[in-house]
Backbone as CSV, one residue per row, in Angstrom:
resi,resn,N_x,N_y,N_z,CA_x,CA_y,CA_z,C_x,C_y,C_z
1,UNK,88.545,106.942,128.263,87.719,106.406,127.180,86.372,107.109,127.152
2,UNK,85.773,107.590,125.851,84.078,107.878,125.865,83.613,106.782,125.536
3,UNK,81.843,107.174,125.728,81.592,106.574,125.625,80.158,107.541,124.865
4,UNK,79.734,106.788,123.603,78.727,106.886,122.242,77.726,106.472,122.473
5,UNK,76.715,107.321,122.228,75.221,107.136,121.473,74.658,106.229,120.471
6,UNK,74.507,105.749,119.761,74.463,105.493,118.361,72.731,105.843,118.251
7,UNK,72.175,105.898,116.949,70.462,106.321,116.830,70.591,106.063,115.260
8,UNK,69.284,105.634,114.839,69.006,105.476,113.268,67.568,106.373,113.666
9,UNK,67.494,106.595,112.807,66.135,107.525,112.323,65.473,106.689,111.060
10,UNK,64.473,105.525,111.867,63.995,104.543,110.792,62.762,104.917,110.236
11,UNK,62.230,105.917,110.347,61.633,106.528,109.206,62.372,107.144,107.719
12,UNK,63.586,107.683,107.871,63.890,108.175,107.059,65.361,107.293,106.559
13,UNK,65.398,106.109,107.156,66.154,104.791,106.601,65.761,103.910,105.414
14,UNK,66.211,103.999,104.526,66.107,103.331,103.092,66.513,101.809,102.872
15,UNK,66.848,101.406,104.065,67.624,99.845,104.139,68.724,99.957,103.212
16,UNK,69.293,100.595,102.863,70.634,100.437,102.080,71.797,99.114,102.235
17,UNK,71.808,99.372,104.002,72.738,98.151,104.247,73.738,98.472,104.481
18,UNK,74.452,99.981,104.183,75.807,99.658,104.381,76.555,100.199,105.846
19,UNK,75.929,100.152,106.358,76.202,100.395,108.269,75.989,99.342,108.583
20,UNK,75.663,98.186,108.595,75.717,97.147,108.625,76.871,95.930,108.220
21,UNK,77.027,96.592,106.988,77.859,95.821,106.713,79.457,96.375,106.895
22,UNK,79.490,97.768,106.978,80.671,98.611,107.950,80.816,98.574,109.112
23,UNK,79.355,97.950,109.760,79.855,97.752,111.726,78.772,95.949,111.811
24,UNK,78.858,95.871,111.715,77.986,94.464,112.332,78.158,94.591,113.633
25,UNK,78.601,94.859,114.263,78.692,94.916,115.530,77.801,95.845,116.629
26,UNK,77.703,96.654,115.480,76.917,97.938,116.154,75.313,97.772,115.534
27,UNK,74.858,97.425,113.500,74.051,97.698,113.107,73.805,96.110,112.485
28,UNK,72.356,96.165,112.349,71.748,95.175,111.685,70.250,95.952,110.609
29,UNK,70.361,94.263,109.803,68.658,94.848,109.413,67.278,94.354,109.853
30,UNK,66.044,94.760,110.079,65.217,93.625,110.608,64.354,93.386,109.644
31,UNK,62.949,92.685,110.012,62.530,91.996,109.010,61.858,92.761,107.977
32,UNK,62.090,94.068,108.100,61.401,95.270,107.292,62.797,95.769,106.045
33,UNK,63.569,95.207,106.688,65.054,95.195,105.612,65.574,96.993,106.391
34,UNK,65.252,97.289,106.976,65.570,98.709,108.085,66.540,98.550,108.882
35,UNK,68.132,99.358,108.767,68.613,99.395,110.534,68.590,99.360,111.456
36,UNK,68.301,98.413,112.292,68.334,98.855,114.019,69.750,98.731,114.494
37,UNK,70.293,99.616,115.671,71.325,99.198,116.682,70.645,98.599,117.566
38,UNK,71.871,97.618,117.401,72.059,96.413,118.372,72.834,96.660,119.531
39,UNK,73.657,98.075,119.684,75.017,98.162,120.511,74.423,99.727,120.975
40,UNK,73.244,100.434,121.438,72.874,101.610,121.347,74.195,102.728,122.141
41,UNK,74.858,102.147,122.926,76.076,102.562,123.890,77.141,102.214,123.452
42,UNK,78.317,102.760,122.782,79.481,102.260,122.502,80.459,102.613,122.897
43,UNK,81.867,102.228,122.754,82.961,102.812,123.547,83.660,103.165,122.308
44,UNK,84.798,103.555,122.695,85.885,104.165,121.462,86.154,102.773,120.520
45,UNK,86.450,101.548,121.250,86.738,100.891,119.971,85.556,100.399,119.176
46,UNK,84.750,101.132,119.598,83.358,100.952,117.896,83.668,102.145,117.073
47,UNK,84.171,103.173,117.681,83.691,104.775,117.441,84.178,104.402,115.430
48,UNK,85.193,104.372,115.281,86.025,104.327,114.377,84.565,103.615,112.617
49,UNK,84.462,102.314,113.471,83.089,102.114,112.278,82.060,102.478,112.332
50,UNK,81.858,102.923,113.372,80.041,103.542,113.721,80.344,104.716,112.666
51,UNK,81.340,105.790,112.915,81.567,107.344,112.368,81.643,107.039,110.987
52,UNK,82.564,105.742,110.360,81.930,105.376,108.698,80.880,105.518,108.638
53,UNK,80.407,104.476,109.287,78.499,104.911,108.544,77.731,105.319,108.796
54,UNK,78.354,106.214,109.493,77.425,107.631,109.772,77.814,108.826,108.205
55,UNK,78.976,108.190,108.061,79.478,109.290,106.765,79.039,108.618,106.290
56,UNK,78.768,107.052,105.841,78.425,106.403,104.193,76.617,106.234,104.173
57,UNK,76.213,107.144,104.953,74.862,106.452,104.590,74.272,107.317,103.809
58,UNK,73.221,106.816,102.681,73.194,107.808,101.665,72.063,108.876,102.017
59,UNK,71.298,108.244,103.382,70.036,109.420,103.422,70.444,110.277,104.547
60,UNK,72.083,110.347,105.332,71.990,110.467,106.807,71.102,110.443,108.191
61,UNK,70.274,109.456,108.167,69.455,108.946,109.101,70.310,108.307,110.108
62,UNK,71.858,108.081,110.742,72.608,107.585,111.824,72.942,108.750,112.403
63,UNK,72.823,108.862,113.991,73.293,109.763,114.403,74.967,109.006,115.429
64,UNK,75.332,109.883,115.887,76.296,109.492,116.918,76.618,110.969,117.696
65,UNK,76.569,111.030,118.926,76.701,111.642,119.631,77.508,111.211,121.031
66,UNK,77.848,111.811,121.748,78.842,111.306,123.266,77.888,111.474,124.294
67,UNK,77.835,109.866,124.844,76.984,109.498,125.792,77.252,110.366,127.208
């Protein structure tokens, strides 16, 4: 099993929402309406929704990389 990175780049995060609502598990918003990870370390069974919204986000500010 690997094991994942996850990172938002909340300067250049637009609060869109939809990594959030593709991983809840991994992403939230805070009171600025901005992404944070909640899960900064993940294993393979996140990989699958983290890598959605890393593709669906419209400014690419999510990174994912192998821990």
């Amino acid at each position: 099993m690997g094991k994942w990175k996850v990172a938002v780049d909340r300067d250049a995060c637009i609060g869109d929402g939809i990594c959030a609502s593709l991983c809840p598990d991994v992403f939230e918003l805070d009171d600025e309406g901005k992404s944070v990870v909640t899960k900064e370390i993940i294993e393979d069974d996140l990989y699958d929704c983290v890598k959605e919204a890393v593709d669906s986000c419209p400014v690419s500010c999510i990174t994912l990389e192998e821990a």
